[in-house]
C-alpha positions, 0 to 999 in steps of 0.5 A, a space after each residue: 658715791 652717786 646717790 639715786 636721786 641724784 642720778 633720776 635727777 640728772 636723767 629727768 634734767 636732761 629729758 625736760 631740757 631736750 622738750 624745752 632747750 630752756 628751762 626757766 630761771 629758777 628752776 630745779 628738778 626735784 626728785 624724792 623717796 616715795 611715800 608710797 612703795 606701790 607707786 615705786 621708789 622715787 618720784 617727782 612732781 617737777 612736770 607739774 611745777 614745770 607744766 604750771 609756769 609753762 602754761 602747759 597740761 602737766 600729765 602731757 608734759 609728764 608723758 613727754 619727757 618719760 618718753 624722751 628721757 634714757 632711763 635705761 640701766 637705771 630705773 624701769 620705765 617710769 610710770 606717769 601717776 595723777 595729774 602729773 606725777 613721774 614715779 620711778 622704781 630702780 631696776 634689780 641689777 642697778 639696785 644688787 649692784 649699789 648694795 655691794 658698794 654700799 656694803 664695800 664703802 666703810 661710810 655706807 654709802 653717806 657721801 663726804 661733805 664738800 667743802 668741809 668746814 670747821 663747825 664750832 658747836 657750842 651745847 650743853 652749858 650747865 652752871 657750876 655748882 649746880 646739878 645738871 637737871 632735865 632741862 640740860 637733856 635736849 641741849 646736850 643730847 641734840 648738840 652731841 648727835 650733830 657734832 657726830 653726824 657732822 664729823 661723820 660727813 667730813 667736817 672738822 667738828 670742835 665741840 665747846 662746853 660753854 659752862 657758867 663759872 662765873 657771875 653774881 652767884 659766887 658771891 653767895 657761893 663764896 660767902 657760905 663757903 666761909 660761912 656754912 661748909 659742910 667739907 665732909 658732905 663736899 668730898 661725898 658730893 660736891 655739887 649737893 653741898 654747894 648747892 645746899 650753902 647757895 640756898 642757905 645763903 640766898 634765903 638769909 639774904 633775903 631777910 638780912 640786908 647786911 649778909 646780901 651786902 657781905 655776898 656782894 663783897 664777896 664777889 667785888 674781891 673775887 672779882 679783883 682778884 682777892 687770892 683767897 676767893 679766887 682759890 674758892 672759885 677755883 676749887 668750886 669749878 675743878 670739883 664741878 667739873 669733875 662731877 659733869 664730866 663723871 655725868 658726860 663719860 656716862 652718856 658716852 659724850 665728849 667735849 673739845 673744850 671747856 672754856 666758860 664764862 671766866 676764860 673771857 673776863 679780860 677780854 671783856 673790857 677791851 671789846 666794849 672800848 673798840 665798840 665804841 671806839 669804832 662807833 658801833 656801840 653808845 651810851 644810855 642810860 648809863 649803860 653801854 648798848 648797841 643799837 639796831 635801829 635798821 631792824 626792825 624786830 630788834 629796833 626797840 631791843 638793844 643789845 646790853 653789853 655793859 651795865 650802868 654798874 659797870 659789870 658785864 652781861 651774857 651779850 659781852 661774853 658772847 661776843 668775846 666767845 665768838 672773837 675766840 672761836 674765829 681767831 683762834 679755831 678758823 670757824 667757819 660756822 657757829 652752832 648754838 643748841 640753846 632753848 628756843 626762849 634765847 631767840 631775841 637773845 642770839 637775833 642780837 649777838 648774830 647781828 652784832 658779830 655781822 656788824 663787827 666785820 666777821 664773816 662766820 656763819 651762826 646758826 641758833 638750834 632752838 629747841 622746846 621743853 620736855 614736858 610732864 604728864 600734866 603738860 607742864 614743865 617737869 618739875 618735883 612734888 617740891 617745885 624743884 628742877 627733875 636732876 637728869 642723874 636721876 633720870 638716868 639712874 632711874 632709867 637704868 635701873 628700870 630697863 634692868 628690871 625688864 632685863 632680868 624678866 627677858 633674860 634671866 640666865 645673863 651675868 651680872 656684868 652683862 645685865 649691867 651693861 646691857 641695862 646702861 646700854 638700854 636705859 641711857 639709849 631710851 632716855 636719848 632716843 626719846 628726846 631725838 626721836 623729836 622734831 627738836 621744837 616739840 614739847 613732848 611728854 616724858 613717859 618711862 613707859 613708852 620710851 623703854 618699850 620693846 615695841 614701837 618707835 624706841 631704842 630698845 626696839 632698835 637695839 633688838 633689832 641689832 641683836 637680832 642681825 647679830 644672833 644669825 652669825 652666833 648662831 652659824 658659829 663660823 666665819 662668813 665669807 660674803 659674795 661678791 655678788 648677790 640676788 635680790 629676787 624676793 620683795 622683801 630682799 629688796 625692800 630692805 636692799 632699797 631702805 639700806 640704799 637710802 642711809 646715804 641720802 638720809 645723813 647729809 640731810 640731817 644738818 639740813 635744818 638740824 633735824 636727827 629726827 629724820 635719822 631716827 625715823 630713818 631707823 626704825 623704817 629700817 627695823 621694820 623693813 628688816 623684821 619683815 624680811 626676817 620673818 619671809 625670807 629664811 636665812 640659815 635655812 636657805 641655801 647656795 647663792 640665796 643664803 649668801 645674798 641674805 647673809 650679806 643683807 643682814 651683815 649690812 643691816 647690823 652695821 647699818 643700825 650701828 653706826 646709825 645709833 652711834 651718830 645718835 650717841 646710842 650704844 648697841 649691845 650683842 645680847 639682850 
């Protein structure tokens, strides 16, 4: 389905090379969604980029190619505003028709990705045998709408839940499982009671040279393969596990893969002996390094891939990880929804991997913080890490409260339901709604309002779409062919059209923030057009016409929340 910028495009193409058979190298037309309704639907500045390098008075030029271009069919004349702006607005015929193929096409009129790729997405990554805390929100959150949205445009998506199952801590963790465990208080919560054993054993630790020496030892034989820490190191990931994914099955997210740090260990070795085999690797110091001396920013910033003790580092699994990925899944790219403070970290690992022959495509999806209302890192009164469970229960429980109040008459399994819906989808379109490098506070308050740009808002707005049809009490059967004869039919007609241009830009720069801007633009295009233009209370071709607008505005917001990873409701 051929999107309308890209048929004003091709017609203002075509207008500008018939005044100049030439057009300069490095040039292209570019055609937008108006900011303004009042100046049309579409517009460009590409007259006057073009006027500019041409020497030429950009209005003139402007007039020019409107009064040499076939516009007919498509758009109304277009209109020259400004200096040089060319604003178009699409003809009722062209705009009743793309609405029913919108309404007919089961992607809603989102073009499919071409070619598509298979896209590893590597997000989330919590430590085992710690809880996950609000730290892991933006990670997780952002990492599962893109791999949605990319699945939704074509692309063969394998999602990878990098977790830390090993490393240094299990020496400590080992030790006070011996030491200190609590197995009744394991079986209630596993991941409160190693992590209580943890800090226990980290502090005696620190005032006792000779338990921070046993905790090494605890590790060493881990490490080669001691038969009883290894069974503790097993049953302290299947338990950890089993809690994350009770976490994840809450929020409605899924992994391909749970392949973590441990999964590379004896890759390990034999990938720092071929960097050095190969001459791409050196010693310093002790350690094994590769240097990027070519580089500028990373001149003085050597990647560590193994330490002077001779135990290995983030850099080594990263590497192994990326060897994983393109061998046995074929990636095509690689994304990294990791926090903005690991850029020198991937800057390096990218580098790396070019050097080492792959030709995968790896991008970091940097992020900022989520900040209290102090506008510093979230943090309890004691200093610890908020634990996102406990946000999430929390926002459950206060979007029940709201629940109760609105709708007391409700049952109890669908105040529960609706409260998860709401609760869950507040907390995720709150950090969505984001331009992902923002710091941006979190405030219970604004997030669960029925007002303003928020998921309960959203989500009304879909329930709303939904009361017309309970209320009709029977099966519609939509036209084959509508009327959009009131400014607010097409208003919504036109926002509906632009779904299809809005989703393939998402992974432009990753940004689902667009989509939620997206959304809520069309909440209020349709609350508008709610309240001018009567449904049930028109009649004939009108009534059918409006019906199969609010049908596509229902599915619309549902399938947008959904790529979003937020769960929609019938009743609120």
């Amino acid at each position: 389905m051929t999107l309308f910028p890209q048929l004003l495009q091709a017609r203002l193409t075509e207008a500008l090379t018939s005044l100049d058979a030439e057009l300069p190298e490095g040039f292209r037309v570019d055609v937008s969604q108006s900011t303004d309704a009042r100046f049309g639907d579409y517009q460009s500045n590409s007259a006057m980029v073009l006027a500019k390098r041409l020497k030429k008075n950009p209005r003139e030029l402007a007039q020019a190619a409107v009064d040499a271009g076939t516009w007919g069919g498509l758009c109304e004349p277009p209109e020259i505003a400004g200096p040089g702006f060319i604003n178009f607005t699409i003809s009722p015929k062209v705009l009743e028709g793309h609405t029913l193929s919108i309404f007919r096409d089961a992607h809603l009129g989102v073009p499919q990705a071409d070619p598509a790729e298979t896209v590893v997405i590597d997000f989330s990554a919590p430590n085992v045998a710690k809880p996950m805390h609000i730290g892991h929100i933006r990670s997780t959150f952002i990492g599962d709408a893109l791999s949605r949205i990319a699945r939704f445009l074509g692309h063969r998506v394998i999602t990878d839940n990098h977790i830390g199952d090993w490393g240094t801590q299990f020496g400590m963790i080992i030790y006070g499982w011996k030491k200190h465990l609590n197995k009744a208080a394991l079986q209630e919560d596993a991941i409160r009671e190693l992590l209580r054993i943890y800090r226990e054993v980290n502090s005696e630790a620190k005032a006792d040279e000779a338990i921070l020496q046993a905790c090494r030892d605890e590790l060493v034989n881990l490490q080669q393969g001691d038969p009883t820490n290894h069974a503790i190191w097993k049953e302290t990931v299947e338990l950890s596990l089993e809690q994350l994914r009770g976490v994840y099955d809450w929020l409605g997210i899924s992994f391909d893969h749970y392949l973590g740090e441990s999964f590379y260990n004896d890759q390990l070795g034999p990938l720092v002996d071929d960097l050095l085999e190969k001459g791409l690797a050196e010693e310093s110091d002790g350690a094994i390094c590769m240097f990027f001396r070519d580089i500028p920013a990373l001149e003085e910033k050597p990647a560590i891939i193994r330490k002077s003790d001779g135990g290995y580092n983030y850099a080594t699994t990263d590497l192994a990880t990326i060897d994983h990925r393109v061998a046995t899944w074929k990636a095509d790219q690689i994304w990294y929804v990791v926090g903005a403070p690991q850029q020198l970290h991937f800057q390096q690992i990218f580098e790396a991997t070019k050097r080492r022959g792959h030709d995968v495509r790896m991008t970091h999806v940097a992020h900022g913080s989520i900040l209290g209302k102090d506008r510093k890192l979230m943090k309890t009164r004691s200093g610890d890490n908020v634990q996102l469970l406990d946000v999430l229960q929390e926002a459950v429980e206060r979007a029940r409260k709201i629940i109760e109040e609105k709708n007391p008459t409700l049952s109890e399994d669908e105040k529960r339901d609706i409260a998860e819906a709401i609760g869950l989808g507040a907390v995720k379109y709150a950090e969505l709604s984001q331009h992902r490098m923002t710091d941006y506070i979190f405030s219970w308050d604004k997030m669960l309002s029925f007002q303003g740009n928020t998921a309960p808002y959203l989500i009304n707005a879909y329930v709303r779409t939904r009361s017309i049809f309970r209320k009709l009490g029977e099966e519609v059967s939509f036209p084959d062919t509508i009327t959009l004869e009131e400014d607010g039919e097409r208003t919504l007609a036109m926002k509906l059209s632009q779904f299809g241009e809005i989703v393939p830009d998402l992974l432009n720069d990753f940004r689902p923030n667009l989509l939620a801007n997206y959304l809520y633009e069309l909440a209020q295009s349709f609350h508008s057009f709610w309240e001018k233009c009567p449904v049930l209370k028109s009649e004939g071709a009108t009534r059918a016409s409006r019906l199969l607008l609010c049908e596509l505005t229902s599915r619309v917001l549902k399938q947008g929340l959904d790529l979003l990873g937020i769960r929609v409701t019938e009743r609120m």
